[in-house]
N, C-alpha and C positions, 0 to 999 in steps of 0.2 A: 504494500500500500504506500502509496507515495504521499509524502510530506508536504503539505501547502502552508506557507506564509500567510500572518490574518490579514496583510496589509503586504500590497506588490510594490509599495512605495516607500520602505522602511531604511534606504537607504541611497534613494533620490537625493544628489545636492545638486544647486545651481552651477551654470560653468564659471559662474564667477569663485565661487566656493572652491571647485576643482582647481581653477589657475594657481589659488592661495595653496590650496594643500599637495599640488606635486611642485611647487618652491621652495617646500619642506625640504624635500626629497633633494636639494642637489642635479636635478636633474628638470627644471622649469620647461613647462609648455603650455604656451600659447591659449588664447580661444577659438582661435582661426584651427588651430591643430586640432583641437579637440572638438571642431564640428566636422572636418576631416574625417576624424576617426569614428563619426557617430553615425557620418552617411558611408564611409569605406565599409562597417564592420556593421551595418543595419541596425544600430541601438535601439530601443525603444526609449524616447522621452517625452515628457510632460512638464505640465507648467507650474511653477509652483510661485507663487506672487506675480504672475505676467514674465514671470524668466523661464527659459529652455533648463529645464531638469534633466538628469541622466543618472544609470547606475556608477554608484561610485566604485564597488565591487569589479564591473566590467572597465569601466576607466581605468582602475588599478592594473589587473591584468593584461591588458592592452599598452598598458606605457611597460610595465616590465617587459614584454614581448619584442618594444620595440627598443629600452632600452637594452637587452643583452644580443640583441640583432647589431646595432651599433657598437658594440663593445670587441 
């Protein structure tokens, strides 16, 4: 039996949010990048206060994928 989340939005941030948290990282990218990555890679987003939301989970993995490609 598979496992459902009560909420498919539980870890939705804005891309402004994303910018700030892979600056963390040593390794900054863009908004321009990370709408790239949302039409390259089919994301599913939503709006959250009138801003474009995305998974933060898939944005993660997606940047390590593409950080150890560049490395």
């Amino acid at each position: 039996m598979a496992v459902h989340s009560l909420s498919p939005y539980t870890d939705f941030v804005t891309l402004d949010e994303c910018v700030a948290l892979l600056e963390e990282t040593g390794h900054p990218k863009g908004e321009t990048t990370l709408r790239r990555w949302i039409k390259k890679h089919r994301l599913e987003t939503d709006r959250i206060g009138g801003r474009t939301a995305v998974s933060w989970t898939q944005i993660q993995q997606i940047h390590r994928d593409m950080i150890s490609r560049d490395s």
